[in-house]
C-alpha positions as YAML, in Angstrom:
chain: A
units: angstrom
residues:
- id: 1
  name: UNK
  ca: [-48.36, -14.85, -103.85]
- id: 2
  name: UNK
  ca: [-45.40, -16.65, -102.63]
- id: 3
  name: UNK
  ca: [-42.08, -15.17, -103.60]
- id: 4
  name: UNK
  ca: [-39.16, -17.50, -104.30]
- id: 5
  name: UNK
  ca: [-36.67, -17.40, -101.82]
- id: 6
  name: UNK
  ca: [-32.99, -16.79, -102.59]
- id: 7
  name: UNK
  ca: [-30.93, -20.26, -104.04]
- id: 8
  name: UNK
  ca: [-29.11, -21.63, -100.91]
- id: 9
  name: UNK
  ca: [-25.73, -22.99, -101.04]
- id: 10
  name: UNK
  ca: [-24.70, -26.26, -99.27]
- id: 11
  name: UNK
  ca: [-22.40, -29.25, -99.07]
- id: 12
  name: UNK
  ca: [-24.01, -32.91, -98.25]
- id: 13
  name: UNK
  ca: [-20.85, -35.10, -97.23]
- id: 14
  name: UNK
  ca: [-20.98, -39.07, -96.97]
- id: 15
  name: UNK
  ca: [-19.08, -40.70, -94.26]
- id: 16
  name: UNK
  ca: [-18.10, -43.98, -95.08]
- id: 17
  name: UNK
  ca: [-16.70, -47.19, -92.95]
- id: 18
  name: UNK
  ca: [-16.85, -50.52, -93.49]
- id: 19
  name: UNK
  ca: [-19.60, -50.58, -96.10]
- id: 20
  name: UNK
  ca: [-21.85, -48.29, -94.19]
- id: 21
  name: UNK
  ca: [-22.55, -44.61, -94.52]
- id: 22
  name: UNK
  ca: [-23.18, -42.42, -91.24]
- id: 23
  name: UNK
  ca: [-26.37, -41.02, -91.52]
- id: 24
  name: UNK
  ca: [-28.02, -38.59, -89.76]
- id: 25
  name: UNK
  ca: [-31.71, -38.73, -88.61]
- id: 26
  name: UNK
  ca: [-32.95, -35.37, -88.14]
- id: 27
  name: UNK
  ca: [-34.03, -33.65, -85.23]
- id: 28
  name: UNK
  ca: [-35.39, -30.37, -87.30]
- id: 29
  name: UNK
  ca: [-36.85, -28.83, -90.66]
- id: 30
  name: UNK
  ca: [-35.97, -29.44, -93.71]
- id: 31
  name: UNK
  ca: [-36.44, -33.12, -93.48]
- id: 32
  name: UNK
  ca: [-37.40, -33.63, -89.82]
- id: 33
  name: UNK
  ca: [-37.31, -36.81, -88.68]
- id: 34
  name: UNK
  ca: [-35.82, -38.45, -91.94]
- id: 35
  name: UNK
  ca: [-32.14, -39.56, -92.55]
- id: 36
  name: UNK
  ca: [-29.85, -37.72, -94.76]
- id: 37
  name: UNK
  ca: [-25.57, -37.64, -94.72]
- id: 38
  name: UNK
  ca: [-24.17, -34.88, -93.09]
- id: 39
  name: UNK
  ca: [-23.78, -31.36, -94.17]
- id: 40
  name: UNK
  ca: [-24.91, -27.84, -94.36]
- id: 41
  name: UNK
  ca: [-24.86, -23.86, -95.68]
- id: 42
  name: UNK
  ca: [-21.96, -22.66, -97.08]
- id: 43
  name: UNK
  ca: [-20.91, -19.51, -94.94]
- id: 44
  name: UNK
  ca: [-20.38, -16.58, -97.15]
- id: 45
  name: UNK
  ca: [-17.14, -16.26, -99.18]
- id: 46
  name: UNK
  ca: [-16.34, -20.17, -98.27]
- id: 47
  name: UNK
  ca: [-15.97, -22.57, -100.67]
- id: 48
  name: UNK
  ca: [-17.45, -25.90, -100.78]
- id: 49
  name: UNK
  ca: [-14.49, -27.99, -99.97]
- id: 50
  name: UNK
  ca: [-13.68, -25.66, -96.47]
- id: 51
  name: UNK
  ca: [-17.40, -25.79, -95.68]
- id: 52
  name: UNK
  ca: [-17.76, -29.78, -95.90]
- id: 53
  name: UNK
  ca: [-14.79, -29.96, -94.01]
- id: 54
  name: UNK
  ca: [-16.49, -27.54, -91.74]
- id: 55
  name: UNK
  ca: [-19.93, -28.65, -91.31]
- id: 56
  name: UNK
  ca: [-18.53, -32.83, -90.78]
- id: 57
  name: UNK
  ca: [-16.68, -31.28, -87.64]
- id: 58
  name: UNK
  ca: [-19.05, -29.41, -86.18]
- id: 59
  name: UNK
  ca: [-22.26, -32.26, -86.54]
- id: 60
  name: UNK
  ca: [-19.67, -34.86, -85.42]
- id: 61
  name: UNK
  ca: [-16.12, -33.54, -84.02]
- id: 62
  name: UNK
  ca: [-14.52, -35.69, -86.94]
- id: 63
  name: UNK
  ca: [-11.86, -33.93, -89.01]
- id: 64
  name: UNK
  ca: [-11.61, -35.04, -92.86]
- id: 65
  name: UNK
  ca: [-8.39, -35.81, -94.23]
- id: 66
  name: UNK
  ca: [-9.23, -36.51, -97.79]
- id: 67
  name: UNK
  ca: [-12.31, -36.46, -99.52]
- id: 68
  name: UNK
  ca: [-13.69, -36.75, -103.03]
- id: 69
  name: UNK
  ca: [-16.40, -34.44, -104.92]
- id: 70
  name: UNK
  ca: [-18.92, -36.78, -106.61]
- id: 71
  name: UNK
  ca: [-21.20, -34.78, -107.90]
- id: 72
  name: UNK
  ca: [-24.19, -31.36, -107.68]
- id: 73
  name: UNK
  ca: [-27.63, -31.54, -106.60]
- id: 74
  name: UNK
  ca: [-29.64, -28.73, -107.94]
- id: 75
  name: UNK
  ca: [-33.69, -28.19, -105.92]
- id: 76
  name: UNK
  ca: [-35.19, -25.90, -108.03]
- id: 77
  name: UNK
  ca: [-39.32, -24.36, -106.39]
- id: 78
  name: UNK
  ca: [-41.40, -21.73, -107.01]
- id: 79
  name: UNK
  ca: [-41.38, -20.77, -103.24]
- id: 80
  name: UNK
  ca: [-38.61, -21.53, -101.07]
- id: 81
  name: UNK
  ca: [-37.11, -24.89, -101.47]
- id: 82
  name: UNK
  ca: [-34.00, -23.88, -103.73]
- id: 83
  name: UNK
  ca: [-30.87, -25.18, -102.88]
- id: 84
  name: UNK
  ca: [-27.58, -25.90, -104.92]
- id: 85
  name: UNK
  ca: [-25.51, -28.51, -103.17]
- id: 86
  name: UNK
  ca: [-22.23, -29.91, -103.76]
- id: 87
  name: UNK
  ca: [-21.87, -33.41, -102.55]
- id: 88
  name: UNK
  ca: [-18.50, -35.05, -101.14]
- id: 89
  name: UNK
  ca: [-17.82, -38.69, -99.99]
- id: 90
  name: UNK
  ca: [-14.98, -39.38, -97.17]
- id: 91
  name: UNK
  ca: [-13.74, -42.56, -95.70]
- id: 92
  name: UNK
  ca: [-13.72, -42.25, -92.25]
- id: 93
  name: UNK
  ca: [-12.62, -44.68, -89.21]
- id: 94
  name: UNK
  ca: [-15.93, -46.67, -87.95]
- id: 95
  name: UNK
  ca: [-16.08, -45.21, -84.49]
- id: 96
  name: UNK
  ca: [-19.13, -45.07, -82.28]
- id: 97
  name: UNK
  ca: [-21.31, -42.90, -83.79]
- id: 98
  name: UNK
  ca: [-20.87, -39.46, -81.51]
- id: 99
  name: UNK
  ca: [-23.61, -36.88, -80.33]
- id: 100
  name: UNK
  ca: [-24.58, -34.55, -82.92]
- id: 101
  name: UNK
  ca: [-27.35, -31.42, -82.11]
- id: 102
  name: UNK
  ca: [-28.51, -32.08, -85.43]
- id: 103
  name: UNK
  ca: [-30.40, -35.31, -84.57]
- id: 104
  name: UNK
  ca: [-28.99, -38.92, -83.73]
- id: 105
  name: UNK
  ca: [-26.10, -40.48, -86.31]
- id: 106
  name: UNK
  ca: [-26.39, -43.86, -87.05]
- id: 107
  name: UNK
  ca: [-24.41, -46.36, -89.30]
- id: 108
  name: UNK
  ca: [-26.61, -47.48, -92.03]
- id: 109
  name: UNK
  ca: [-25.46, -50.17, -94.51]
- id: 110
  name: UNK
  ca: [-24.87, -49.24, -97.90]
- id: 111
  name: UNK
  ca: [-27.28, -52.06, -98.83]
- id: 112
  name: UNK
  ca: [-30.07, -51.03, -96.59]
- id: 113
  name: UNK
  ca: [-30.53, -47.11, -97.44]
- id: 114
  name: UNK
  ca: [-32.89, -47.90, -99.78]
- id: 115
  name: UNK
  ca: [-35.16, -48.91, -96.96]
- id: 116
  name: UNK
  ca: [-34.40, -45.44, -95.08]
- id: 117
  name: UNK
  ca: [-37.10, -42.67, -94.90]
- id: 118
  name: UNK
  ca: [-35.35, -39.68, -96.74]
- id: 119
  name: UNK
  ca: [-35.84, -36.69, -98.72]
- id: 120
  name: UNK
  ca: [-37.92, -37.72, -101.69]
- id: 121
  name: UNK
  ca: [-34.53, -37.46, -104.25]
- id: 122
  name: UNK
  ca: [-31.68, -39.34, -102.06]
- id: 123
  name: UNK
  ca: [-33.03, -42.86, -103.14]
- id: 124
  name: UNK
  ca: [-32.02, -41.34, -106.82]
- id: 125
  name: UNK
  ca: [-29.04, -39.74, -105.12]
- id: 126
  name: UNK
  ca: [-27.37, -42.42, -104.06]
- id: 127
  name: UNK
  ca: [-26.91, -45.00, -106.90]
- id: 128
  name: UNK
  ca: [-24.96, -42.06, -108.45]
- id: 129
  name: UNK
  ca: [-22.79, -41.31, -105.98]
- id: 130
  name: UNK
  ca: [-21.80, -45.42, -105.56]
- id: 131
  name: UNK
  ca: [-21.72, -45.51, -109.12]
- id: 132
  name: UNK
  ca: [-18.51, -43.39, -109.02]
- id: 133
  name: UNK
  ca: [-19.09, -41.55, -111.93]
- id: 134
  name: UNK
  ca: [-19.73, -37.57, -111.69]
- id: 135
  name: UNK
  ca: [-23.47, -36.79, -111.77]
- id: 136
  name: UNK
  ca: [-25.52, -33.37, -112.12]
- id: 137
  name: UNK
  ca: [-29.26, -33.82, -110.32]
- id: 138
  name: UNK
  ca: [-31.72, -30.90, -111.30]
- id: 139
  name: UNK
  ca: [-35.19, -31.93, -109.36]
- id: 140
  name: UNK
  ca: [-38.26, -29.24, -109.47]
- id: 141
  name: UNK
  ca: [-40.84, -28.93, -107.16]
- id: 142
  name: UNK
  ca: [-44.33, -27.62, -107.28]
- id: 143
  name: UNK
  ca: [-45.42, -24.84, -104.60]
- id: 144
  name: UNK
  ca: [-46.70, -27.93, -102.37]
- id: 145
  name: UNK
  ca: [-42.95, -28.85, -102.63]
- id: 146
  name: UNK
  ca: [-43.57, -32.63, -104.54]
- id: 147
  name: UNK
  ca: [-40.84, -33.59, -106.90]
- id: 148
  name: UNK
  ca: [-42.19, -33.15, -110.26]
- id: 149
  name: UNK
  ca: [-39.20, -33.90, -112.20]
- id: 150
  name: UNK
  ca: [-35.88, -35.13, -111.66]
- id: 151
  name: UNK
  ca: [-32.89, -35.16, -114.53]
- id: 152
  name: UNK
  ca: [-29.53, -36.07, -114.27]
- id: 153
  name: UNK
  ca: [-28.19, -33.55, -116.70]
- id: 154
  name: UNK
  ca: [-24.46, -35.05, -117.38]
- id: 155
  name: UNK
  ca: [-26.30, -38.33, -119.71]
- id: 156
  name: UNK
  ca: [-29.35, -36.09, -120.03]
- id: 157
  name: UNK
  ca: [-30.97, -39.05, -118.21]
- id: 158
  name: UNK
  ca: [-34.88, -38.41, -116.68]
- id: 159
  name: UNK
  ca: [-34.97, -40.38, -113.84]
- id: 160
  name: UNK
  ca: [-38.60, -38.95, -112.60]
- id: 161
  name: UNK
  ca: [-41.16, -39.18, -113.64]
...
Protein backbone atom coordinates (compact mmCIF):
# COMPACT_ATOMS: atom_id res chain seq x y z
CA UNK A 1 0.00 0.00 0.00
CA UNK A 2 0.66 3.60 -0.36
CA UNK A 3 2.26 5.27 2.60
CA UNK A 4 1.31 8.85 3.43
CA UNK A 5 3.88 11.17 2.77
CA UNK A 6 5.15 13.66 5.35
CA UNK A 7 2.64 17.10 5.81
CA UNK A 8 4.37 19.82 3.68
CA UNK A 9 4.61 23.30 4.73
CA UNK A 10 3.91 26.27 2.38
CA UNK A 11 2.87 29.87 1.93
CA UNK A 12 0.31 30.81 -1.12
CA UNK A 13 0.65 34.76 -1.42
CA UNK A 14 -1.92 36.98 -3.50
CA UNK A 15 -0.60 39.84 -5.40
CA UNK A 16 -2.98 42.40 -5.82
CA UNK A 17 -3.27 45.70 -8.26
CA UNK A 18 -5.93 47.42 -9.44
CA UNK A 19 -8.65 44.86 -8.79
CA UNK A 20 -6.71 42.01 -10.23
CA UNK A 21 -4.69 39.28 -8.62
CA UNK A 22 -1.34 37.99 -10.39
CA UNK A 23 -1.75 34.58 -11.03
CA UNK A 24 0.41 32.11 -12.01
CA UNK A 25 -0.30 29.40 -14.68
CA UNK A 26 1.82 26.53 -14.07
CA UNK A 27 4.44 25.11 -15.99
CA UNK A 28 4.83 21.81 -13.55
CA UNK A 29 3.19 19.25 -10.99
CA UNK A 30 1.16 19.86 -8.55
CA UNK A 31 -1.35 21.64 -10.63
CA UNK A 32 0.28 21.71 -14.09
CA UNK A 33 -1.11 23.78 -16.36
CA UNK A 34 -3.75 25.43 -13.95
CA UNK A 35 -3.54 28.95 -12.28
CA UNK A 36 -2.86 29.40 -8.70
CA UNK A 37 -1.21 32.80 -6.69
CA UNK A 38 2.21 32.57 -6.00
CA UNK A 39 4.05 30.70 -3.38
CA UNK A 40 5.90 27.74 -2.16
CA UNK A 41 7.76 25.29 0.69
CA UNK A 42 8.75 26.72 3.65
CA UNK A 43 12.63 26.06 3.97
CA UNK A 44 13.40 24.47 7.22
CA UNK A 45 13.51 26.59 10.42
CA UNK A 46 11.74 29.62 8.32
CA UNK A 47 8.73 30.95 9.21
CA UNK A 48 5.86 31.66 7.07
CA UNK A 49 6.05 35.37 6.88
CA UNK A 50 10.16 35.19 5.69
CA UNK A 51 9.20 32.39 3.29
CA UNK A 52 6.24 34.37 1.46
CA UNK A 53 8.41 37.14 1.34
CA UNK A 54 10.87 34.72 -0.06
CA UNK A 55 9.12 32.66 -2.50
CA UNK A 56 7.15 36.27 -4.17
CA UNK A 57 10.88 37.33 -4.96
CA UNK A 58 12.21 34.56 -6.32
CA UNK A 59 8.87 33.57 -8.86
CA UNK A 60 8.78 37.31 -9.68
CA UNK A 61 11.87 39.61 -8.47
CA UNK A 62 9.14 41.71 -6.51
CA UNK A 63 9.99 42.53 -2.89
CA UNK A 64 6.87 42.80 -0.37
CA UNK A 65 6.66 45.63 1.82
CA UNK A 66 3.61 44.83 3.79
CA UNK A 67 1.41 42.06 3.69
CA UNK A 68 -1.54 40.61 5.56
CA UNK A 69 -2.17 36.82 6.77
CA UNK A 70 -5.76 35.89 5.80
CA UNK A 71 -6.07 32.72 6.63
CA UNK A 72 -4.72 28.38 6.63
CA UNK A 73 -5.42 25.88 4.12
CA UNK A 74 -5.11 22.44 5.48
CA UNK A 75 -4.94 19.18 2.31
CA UNK A 76 -5.29 16.34 4.26
CA UNK A 77 -4.72 12.37 1.79
CA UNK A 78 -4.11 9.09 2.49
CA UNK A 79 -1.05 9.11 0.09
CA UNK A 80 0.84 12.10 -0.60
CA UNK A 81 -1.13 15.18 -1.14
CA UNK A 82 -0.75 16.76 2.49
CA UNK A 83 0.07 20.15 2.72
CA UNK A 84 -0.51 22.91 5.47
CA UNK A 85 -0.39 26.34 3.91
CA UNK A 86 -0.51 29.69 5.25
CA UNK A 87 -1.98 32.18 2.90
CA UNK A 88 -0.95 36.04 2.66
CA UNK A 89 -2.43 38.86 0.44
CA UNK A 90 -0.05 41.96 -0.68
CA UNK A 91 -0.81 45.00 -2.67
CA UNK A 92 1.61 45.35 -5.13
CA UNK A 93 2.31 48.08 -8.02
CA UNK A 94 0.56 46.76 -11.43
CA UNK A 95 3.69 46.31 -13.45
CA UNK A 96 4.07 44.10 -16.48
CA UNK A 97 3.77 40.87 -15.37
CA UNK A 98 7.72 39.58 -15.31
CA UNK A 99 9.21 36.07 -16.30
CA UNK A 100 8.78 33.56 -13.73
CA UNK A 101 10.39 29.65 -14.20
CA UNK A 102 7.40 28.60 -12.54
CA UNK A 103 5.07 29.07 -15.55
CA UNK A 104 3.68 32.41 -17.17
CA UNK A 105 2.04 35.25 -14.60
CA UNK A 106 -0.82 36.86 -15.72
CA UNK A 107 -3.22 39.56 -14.23
CA UNK A 108 -6.53 38.03 -13.72
CA UNK A 109 -9.51 40.14 -12.54
CA UNK A 110 -10.83 39.58 -9.27
CA UNK A 111 -14.21 39.13 -10.99
CA UNK A 112 -13.11 36.62 -13.52
CA UNK A 113 -11.17 33.87 -11.29
CA UNK A 114 -14.07 32.08 -10.99
CA UNK A 115 -13.79 31.26 -14.64
CA UNK A 116 -9.96 30.15 -14.11
CA UNK A 117 -8.96 26.41 -14.24
CA UNK A 118 -7.48 25.81 -10.67
CA UNK A 119 -6.89 23.41 -8.03
CA UNK A 120 -10.25 21.88 -7.23
CA UNK A 121 -10.46 24.09 -3.59
CA UNK A 122 -9.28 27.78 -4.78
CA UNK A 123 -12.85 28.57 -6.21
CA UNK A 124 -13.80 27.96 -2.26
CA UNK A 125 -10.54 29.69 -1.41
CA UNK A 126 -11.06 32.72 -2.66
CA UNK A 127 -14.45 34.16 -1.48
CA UNK A 128 -12.73 33.80 1.95
CA UNK A 129 -9.85 35.48 1.45
CA UNK A 130 -12.00 38.71 -0.29
CA UNK A 131 -14.30 38.30 2.39
CA UNK A 132 -11.62 39.67 4.79
CA UNK A 133 -12.45 37.72 7.56
CA UNK A 134 -9.84 34.95 8.90
CA UNK A 135 -10.74 31.48 7.57
CA UNK A 136 -9.40 27.80 8.44
CA UNK A 137 -9.92 25.33 5.13
CA UNK A 138 -9.48 21.52 6.06
CA UNK A 139 -10.22 19.62 2.49
CA UNK A 140 -9.60 15.58 2.38
CA UNK A 141 -8.87 13.67 -0.44
CA UNK A 142 -9.34 10.10 -1.38
CA UNK A 143 -6.15 8.01 -2.64
CA UNK A 144 -7.29 9.09 -6.33
CA UNK A 145 -6.69 12.60 -4.80
CA UNK A 146 -10.70 13.99 -5.38
CA UNK A 147 -11.85 16.39 -2.76
CA UNK A 148 -14.20 14.55 -0.65
CA UNK A 149 -14.84 17.11 1.86
CA UNK A 150 -14.10 20.56 2.44
CA UNK A 151 -14.86 22.56 5.99
CA UNK A 152 -14.07 25.83 6.96
CA UNK A 153 -13.42 25.09 10.57
CA UNK A 154 -13.50 28.85 12.15
CA UNK A 155 -17.88 28.92 11.54
CA UNK A 156 -17.69 25.12 11.39
CA UNK A 157 -19.13 25.80 7.90
CA UNK A 158 -19.16 22.52 5.21
CA UNK A 159 -18.72 24.00 2.12
CA UNK A 160 -18.29 20.44 0.13
CA UNK A 161 -20.06 18.36 -0.39
Amino acid sequence: TMEATQTKIAVIVILEAREHWLMLKRKYPPNKDLYTPVGGKLESGESPRNGAIREVYEETGITIETMHYKGLLVDSSPVDYNWTCFIYQAKIQYIIPPYCSEGTLVWIPIDSLSQLPTPVSDPYLYPLILSGKPFFISATYSAENKLTALTEEISETKLFP
